[in-house]
N, C-alpha and C positions, 0 to 999 in steps of 0.2 A: 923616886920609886913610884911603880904605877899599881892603883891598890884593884884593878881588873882579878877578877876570878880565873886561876890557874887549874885545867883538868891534868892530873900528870899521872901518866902510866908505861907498862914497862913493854916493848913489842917484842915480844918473843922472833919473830920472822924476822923485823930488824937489827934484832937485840941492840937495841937502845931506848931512852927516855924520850919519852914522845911529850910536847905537852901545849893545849888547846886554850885559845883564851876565846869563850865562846861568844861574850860582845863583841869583838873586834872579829869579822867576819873575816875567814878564810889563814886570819893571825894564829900559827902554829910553828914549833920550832922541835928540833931535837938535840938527844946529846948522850956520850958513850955513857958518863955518870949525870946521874940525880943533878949534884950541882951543875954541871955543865950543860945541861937540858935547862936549869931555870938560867945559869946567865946569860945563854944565845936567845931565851923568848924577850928575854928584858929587852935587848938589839932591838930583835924583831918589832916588838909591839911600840920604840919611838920612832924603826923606819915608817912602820905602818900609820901611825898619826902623823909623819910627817909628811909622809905622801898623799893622805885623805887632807892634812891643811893645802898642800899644794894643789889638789885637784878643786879644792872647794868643796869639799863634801863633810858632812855633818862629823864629829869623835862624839861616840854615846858616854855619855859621862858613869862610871865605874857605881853600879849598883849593889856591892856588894855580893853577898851569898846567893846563888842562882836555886832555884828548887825545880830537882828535872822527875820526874814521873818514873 
């Protein structure tokens, strides 16, 4: 389990669950329900460190609760 901060919201235009993990840059997934929106990001977010350990690139280590303005 990756403990990264999840933004999740509902798109009307797409109707479905959108949901943004804002360290992991450009790591975003969706889904028709709620739960299926969090378990296609969980995918997403070990393709995504799997492909940043494969490029050599830095995973920002999970900082908890984000504070956005």
């Amino acid at each position: 389990m990756y403990k990264y901060e999840l933004i999740i919201y509902f798109s009307e235009t797409d109707n479905v669950f959108i949901v943004e993990v804002p360290e992991l840059p450009g790591c975003m997934a969706d889904g028709v329900t709620y739960a299926e929106a969090i378990k296609n990001v969980e995918v997403v977010i070990k393709e995504w460190i799997e492909t940043a350990k494969e490029l050599g690139r830095p995973i920002p280590k999970p900082r908890g609760r984000l504070i956005f303005a």
